[in-house]
Residue frames as qw, qx, qy, qz and C-alpha x, y, z in Angstrom:
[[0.000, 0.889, 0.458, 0.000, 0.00, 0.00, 0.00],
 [0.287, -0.362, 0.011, 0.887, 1.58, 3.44, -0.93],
 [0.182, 0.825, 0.506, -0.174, -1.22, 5.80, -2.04],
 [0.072, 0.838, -0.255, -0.476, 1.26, 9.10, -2.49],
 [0.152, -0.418, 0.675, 0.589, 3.57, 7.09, -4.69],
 [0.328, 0.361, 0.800, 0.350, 0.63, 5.07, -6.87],
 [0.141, 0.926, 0.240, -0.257, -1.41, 8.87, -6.77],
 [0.227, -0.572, 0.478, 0.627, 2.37, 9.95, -8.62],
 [0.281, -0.058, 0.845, 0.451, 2.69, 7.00, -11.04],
 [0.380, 0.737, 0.552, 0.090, -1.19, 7.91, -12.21],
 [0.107, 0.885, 0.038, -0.452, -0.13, 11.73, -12.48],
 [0.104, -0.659, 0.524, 0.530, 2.62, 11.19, -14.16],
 [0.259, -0.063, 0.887, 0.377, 1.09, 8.12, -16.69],
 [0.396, 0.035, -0.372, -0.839, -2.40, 8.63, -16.86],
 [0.296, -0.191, -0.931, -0.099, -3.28, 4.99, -15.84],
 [0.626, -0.387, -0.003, -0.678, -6.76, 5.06, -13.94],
 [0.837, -0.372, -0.282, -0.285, -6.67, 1.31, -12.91],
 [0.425, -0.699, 0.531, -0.218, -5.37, 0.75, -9.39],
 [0.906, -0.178, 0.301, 0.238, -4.35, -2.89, -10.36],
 [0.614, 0.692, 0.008, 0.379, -2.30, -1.26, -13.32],
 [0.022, -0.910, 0.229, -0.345, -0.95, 1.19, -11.09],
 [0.644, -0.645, 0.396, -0.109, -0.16, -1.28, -8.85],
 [0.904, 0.384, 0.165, 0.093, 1.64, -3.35, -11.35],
 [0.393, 0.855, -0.086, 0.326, 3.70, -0.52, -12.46],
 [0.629, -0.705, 0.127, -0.303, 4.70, -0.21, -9.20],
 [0.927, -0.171, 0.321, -0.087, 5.52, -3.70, -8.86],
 [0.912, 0.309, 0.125, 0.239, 7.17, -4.11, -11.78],
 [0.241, 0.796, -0.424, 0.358, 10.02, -1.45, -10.94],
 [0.885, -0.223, -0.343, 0.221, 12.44, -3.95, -9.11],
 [0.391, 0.215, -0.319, 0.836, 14.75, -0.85, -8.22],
 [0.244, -0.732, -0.549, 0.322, 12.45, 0.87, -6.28],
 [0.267, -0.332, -0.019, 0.905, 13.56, 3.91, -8.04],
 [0.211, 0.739, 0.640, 0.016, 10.67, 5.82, -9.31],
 [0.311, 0.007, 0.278, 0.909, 11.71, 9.16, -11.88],
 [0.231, 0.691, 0.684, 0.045, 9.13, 11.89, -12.26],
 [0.222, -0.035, 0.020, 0.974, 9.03, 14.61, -14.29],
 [0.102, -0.665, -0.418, -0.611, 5.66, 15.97, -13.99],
 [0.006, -0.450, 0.360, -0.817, 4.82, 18.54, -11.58],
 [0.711, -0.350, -0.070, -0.606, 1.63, 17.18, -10.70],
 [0.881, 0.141, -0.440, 0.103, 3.28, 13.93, -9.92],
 [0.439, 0.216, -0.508, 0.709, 6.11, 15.40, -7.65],
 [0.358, -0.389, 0.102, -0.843, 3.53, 17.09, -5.79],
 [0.777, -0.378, -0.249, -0.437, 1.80, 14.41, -4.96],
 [0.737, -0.182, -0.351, 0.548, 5.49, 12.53, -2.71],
 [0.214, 0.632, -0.255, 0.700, 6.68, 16.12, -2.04],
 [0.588, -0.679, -0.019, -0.440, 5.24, 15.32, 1.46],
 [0.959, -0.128, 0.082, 0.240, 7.28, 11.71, 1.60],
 [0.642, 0.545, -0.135, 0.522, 10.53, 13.93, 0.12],
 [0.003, 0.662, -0.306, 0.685, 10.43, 16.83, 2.75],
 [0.377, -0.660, 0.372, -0.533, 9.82, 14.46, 5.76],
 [0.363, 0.350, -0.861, 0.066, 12.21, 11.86, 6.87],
 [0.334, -0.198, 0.741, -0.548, 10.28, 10.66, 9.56],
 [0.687, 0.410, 0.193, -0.569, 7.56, 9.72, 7.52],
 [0.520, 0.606, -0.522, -0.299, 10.17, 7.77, 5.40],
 [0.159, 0.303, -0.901, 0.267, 11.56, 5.56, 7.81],
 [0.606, -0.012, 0.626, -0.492, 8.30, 4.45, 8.61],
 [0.840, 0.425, -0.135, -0.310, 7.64, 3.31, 4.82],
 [0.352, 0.556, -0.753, 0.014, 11.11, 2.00, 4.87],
 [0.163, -0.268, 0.843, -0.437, 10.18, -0.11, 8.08],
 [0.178, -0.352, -0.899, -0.190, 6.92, -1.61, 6.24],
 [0.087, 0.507, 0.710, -0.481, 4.19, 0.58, 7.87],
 [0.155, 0.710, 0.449, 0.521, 1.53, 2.15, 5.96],
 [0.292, -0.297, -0.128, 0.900, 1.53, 5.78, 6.08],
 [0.087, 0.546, 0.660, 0.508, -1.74, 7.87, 5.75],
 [0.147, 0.014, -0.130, 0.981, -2.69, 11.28, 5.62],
 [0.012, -0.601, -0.794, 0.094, -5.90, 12.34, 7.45],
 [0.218, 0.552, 0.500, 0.631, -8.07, 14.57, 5.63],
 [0.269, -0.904, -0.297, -0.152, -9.35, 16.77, 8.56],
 [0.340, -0.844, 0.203, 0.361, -6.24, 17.73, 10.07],
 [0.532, 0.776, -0.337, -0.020, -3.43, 17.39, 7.16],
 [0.150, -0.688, 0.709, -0.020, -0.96, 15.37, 9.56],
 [0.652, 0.283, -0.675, -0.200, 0.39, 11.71, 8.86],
 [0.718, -0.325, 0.254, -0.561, -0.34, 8.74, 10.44],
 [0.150, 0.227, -0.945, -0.180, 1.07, 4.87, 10.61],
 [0.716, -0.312, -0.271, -0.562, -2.43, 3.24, 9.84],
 [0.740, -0.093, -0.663, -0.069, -1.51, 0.19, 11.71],
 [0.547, -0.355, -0.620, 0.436, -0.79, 1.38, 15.02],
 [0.150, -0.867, -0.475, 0.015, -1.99, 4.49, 14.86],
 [0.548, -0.374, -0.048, 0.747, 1.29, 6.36, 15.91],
 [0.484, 0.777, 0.347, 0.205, 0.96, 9.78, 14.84],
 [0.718, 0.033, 0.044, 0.694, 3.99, 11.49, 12.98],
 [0.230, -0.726, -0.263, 0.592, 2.79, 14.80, 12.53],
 [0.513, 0.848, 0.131, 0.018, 2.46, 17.41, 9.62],
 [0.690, 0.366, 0.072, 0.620, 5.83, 18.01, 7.39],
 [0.351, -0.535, -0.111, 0.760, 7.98, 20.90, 8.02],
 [0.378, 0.871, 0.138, -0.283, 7.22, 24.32, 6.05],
 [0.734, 0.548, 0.026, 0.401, 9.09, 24.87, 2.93],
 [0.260, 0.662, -0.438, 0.550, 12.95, 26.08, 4.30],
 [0.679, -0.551, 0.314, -0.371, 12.29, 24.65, 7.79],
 [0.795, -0.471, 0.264, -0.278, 14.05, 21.40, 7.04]]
């Protein structure tokens, strides 16, 4: 499950279906994932500017942002990480 990065891979391809997307996904064995649309970068710029929020994806926990307050969350245990830092803060 990584919502910001399959919400990229649609900006930046177009695909609509979420098994496609997840495919795409899948099928990049480097985990390195290149985007050059804006709309695309926008959508990780959250996962880029906050490391905490990395090392929880890195450590296997989903990671979801809740719509009423804007800050991030590790669904599975609930821990919450807390809204990114403002642009030049970090």
């Amino acid at each position: 499950m990584a919502p910001f990065l399959l919400g990229a891979i649609q900006r930046e391809t177009g695909i609509t279906s979420e098994k496609e997307l997840e495919d795409v996904a899948l099928a990049n064995t480097t985990r390195v994932f290149h985007f050059k649309k804006q709309d695309a970068i926008d959508n990780i710029f959250p996962f880029i500017r906050f490391p905490r929020m990395c090392t929880a994806v890195r450590q296997g926990f989903p990671v979801i942002m809740r719509d009423m307050s804007g800050d991030f969350v590790i669904e599975s245990t609930g821990e919450v990480l807390g809204y990114p830092p403002p642009p030049g803060l970090d």
